[in-house]
Backbone as CSV, one residue per row, in Angstrom:
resi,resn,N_x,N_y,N_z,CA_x,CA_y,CA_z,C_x,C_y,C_z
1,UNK,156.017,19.797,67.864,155.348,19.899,69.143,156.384,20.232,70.219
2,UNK,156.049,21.191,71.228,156.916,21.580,71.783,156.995,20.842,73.261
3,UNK,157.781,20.862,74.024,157.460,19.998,75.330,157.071,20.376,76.162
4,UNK,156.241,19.672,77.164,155.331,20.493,78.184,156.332,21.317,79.119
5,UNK,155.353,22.035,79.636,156.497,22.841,80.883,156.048,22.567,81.948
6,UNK,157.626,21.794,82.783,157.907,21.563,84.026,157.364,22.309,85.328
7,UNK,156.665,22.694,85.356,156.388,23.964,86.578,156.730,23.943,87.679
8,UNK,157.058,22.152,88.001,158.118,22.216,89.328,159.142,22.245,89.349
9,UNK,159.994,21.871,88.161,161.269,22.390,88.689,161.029,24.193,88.139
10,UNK,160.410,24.278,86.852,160.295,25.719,87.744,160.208,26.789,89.374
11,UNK,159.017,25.875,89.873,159.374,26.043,91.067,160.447,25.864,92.038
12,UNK,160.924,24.764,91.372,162.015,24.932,92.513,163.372,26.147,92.143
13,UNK,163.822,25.766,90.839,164.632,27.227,90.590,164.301,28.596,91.105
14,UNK,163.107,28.963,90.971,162.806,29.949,91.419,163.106,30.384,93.481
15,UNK,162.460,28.770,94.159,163.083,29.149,95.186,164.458,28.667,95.373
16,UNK,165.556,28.203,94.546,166.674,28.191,94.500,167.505,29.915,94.304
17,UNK,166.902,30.773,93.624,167.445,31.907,93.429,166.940,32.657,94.309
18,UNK,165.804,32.704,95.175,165.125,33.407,96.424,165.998,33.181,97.163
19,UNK,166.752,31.942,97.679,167.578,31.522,98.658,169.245,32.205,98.603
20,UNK,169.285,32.468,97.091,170.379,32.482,97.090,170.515,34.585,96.952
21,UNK,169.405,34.814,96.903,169.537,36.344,97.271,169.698,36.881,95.556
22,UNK,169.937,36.074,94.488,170.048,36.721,92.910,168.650,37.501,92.454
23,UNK,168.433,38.510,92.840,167.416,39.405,92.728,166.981,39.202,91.543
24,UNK,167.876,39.428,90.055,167.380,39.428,88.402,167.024,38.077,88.278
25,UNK,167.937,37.023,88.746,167.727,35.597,88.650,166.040,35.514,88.907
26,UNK,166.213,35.722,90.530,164.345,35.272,90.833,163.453,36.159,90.201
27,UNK,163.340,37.107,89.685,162.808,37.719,89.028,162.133,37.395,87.772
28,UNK,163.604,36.619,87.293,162.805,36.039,85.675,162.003,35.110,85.409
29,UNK,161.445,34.766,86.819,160.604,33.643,86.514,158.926,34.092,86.280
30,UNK,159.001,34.976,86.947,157.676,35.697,87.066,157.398,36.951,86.309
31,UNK,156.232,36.881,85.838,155.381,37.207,84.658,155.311,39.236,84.823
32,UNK,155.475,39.945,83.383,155.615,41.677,84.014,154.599,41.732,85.011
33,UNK,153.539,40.824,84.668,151.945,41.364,85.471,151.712,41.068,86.764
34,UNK,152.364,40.562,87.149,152.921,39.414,88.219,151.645,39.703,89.637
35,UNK,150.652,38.921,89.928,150.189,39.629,91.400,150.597,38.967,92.734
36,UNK,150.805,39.772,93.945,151.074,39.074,94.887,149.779,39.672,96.017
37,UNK,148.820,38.577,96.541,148.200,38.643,97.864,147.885,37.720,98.627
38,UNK,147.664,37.972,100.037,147.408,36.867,101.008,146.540,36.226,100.425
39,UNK,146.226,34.685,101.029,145.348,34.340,100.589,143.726,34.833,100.975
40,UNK,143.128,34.400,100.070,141.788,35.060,100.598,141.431,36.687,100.667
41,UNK,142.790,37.529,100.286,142.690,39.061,101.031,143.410,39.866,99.621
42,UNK,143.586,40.556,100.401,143.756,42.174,99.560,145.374,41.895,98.248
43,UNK,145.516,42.305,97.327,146.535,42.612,96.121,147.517,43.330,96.847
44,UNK,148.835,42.964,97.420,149.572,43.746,98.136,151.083,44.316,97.524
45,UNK,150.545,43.339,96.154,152.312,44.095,94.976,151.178,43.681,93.737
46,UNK,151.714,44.486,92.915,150.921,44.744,91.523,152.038,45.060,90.280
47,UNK,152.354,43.829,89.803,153.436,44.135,88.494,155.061,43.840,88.942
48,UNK,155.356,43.548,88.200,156.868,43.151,88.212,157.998,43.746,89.314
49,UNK,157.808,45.603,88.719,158.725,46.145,89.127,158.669,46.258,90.528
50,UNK,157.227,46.243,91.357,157.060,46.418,92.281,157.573,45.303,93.048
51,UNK,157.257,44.148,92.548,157.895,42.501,92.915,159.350,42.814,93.343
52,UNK,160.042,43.396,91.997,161.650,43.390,92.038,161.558,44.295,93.231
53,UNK,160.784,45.393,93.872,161.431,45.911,94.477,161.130,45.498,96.338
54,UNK,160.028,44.894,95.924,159.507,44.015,97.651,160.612,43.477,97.881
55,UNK,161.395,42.525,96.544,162.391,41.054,97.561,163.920,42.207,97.178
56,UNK,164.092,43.406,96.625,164.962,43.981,96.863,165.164,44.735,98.444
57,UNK,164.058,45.044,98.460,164.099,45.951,99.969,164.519,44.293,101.092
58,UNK,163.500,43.043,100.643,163.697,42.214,101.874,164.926,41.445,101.921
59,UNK,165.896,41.743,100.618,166.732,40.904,100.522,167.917,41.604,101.720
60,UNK,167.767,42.671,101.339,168.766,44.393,102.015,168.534,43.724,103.551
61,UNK,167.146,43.942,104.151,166.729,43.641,104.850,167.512,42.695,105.936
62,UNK,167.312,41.452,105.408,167.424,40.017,106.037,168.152,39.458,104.917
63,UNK,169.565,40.020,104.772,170.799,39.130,103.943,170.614,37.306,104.466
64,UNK,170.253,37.245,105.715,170.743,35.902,105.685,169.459,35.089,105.325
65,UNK,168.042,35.581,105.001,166.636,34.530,105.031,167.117,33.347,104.193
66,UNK,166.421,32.688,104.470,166.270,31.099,103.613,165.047,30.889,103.994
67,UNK,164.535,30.138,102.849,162.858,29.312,102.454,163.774,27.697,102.730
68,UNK,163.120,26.981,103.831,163.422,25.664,103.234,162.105,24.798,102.525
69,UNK,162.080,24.110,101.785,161.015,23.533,101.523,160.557,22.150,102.031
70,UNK,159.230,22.018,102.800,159.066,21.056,103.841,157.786,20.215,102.467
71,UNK,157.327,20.670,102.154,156.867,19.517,100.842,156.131,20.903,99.535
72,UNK,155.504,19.769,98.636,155.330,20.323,97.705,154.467,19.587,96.719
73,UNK,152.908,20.084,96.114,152.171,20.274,95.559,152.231,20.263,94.077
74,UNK,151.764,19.881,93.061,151.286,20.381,91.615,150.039,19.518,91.166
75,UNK,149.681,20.521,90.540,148.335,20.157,89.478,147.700,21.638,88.524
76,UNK,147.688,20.765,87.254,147.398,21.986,85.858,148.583,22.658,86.011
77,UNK,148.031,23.949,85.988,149.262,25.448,86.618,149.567,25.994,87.906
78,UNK,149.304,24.936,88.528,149.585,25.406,90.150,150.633,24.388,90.968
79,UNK,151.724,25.482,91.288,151.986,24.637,92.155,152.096,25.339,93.642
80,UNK,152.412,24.391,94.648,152.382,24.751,96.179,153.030,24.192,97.268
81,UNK,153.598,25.084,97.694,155.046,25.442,98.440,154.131,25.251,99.855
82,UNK,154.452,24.641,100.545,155.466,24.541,102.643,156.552,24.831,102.334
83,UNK,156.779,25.821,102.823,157.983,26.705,102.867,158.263,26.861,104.858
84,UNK,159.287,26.681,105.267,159.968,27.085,106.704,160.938,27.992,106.218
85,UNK,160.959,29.432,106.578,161.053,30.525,106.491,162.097,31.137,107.740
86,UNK,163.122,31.126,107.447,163.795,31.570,108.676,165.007,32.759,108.132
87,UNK,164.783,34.256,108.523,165.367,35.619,108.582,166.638,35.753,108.407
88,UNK,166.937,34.787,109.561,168.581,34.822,110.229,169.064,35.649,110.561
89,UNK,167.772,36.616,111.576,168.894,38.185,112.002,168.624,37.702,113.484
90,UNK,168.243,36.716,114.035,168.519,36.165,115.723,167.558,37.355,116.269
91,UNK,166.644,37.682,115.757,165.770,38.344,116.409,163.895,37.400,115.661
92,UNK,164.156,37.306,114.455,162.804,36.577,113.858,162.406,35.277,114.145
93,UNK,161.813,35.003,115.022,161.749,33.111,114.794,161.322,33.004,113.854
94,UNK,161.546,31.318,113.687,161.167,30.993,112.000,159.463,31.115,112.141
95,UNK,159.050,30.809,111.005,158.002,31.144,110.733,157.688,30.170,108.905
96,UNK,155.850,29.432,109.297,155.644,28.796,108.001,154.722,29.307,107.252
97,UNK,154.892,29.457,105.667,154.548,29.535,104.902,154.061,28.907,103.614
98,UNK,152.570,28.992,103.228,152.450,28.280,101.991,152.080,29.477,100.946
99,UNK,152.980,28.798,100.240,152.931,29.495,98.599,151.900,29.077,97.464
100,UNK,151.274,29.707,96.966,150.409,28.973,95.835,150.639,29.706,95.018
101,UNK,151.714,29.215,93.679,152.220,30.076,92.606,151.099,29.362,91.498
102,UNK,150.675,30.127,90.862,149.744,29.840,89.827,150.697,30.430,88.397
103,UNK,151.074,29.556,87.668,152.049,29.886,86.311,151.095,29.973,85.013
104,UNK,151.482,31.130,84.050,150.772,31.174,82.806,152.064,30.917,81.574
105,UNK,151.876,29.876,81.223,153.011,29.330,80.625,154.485,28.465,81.264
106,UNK,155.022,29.422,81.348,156.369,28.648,81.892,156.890,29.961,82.893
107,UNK,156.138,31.154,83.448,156.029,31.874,84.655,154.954,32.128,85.389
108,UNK,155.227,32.443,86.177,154.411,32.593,87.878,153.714,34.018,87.562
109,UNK,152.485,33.765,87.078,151.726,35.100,87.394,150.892,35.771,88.444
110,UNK,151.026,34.943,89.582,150.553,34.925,90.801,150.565,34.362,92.038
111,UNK,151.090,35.054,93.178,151.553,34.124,93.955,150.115,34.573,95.041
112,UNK,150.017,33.497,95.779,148.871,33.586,96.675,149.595,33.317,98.600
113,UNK,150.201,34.071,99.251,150.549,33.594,100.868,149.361,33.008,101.738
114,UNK,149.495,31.587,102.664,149.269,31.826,103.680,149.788,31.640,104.701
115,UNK,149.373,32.593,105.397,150.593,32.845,106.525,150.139,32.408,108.247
């Protein structure tokens, strides 16, 4: 029997490597099929590569962002992020975010924003 999977510290690795800007790192947590949309609204990345290339462009972007995490959620395959969100280019105020990563196995096949 194999052992259950953690999905929060999944979660948290995952925003441990978001923070730390390791593009392949955060990447491997999440599934080829991967979807990302607001909540309630429209599919705004569709599949992996497109993923790798959203937090590639935002990483370029805003070298200095950080997610801090202000609490945190689980139940079944979901877990959910308060995230404080701050750019660090002295032009973005911070700004909060909740995450609702929904995992199929031991990755994130869907992340849900609200913003």
């Amino acid at each position: 029997m194999s052992a259950p999977v953690d999905i929060v510290a999944i979660a948290q690795k995952q925003l441990d490597a978001y923070n730390a800007q390791k593009l392949g790192a955060y990447c491997s947590f999440f599934t080829d099929d991967v979807i990302v949309a607001d909540l309630n609204g429209a599919v705004s990345t569709d599949g992996l590569k497109a993923y790798e290339q959203r937090y590639k462009d935002a990483f370029a972007k805003f070298p200095n962002n950080k997610a801090t995490l202000v609490s945190r959620m689980a139940a079944r395959n979901t877990v959910i992020d308060y995230e404080r969100v701050e750019r660090g280019d002295g032009e973005t105020p911070p700004f909060d975010v909740i995450a609702i990563y929904t995992f199929r196995g031991d990755k994130i096949a869907r992340v849900d924003f609200a913003k």
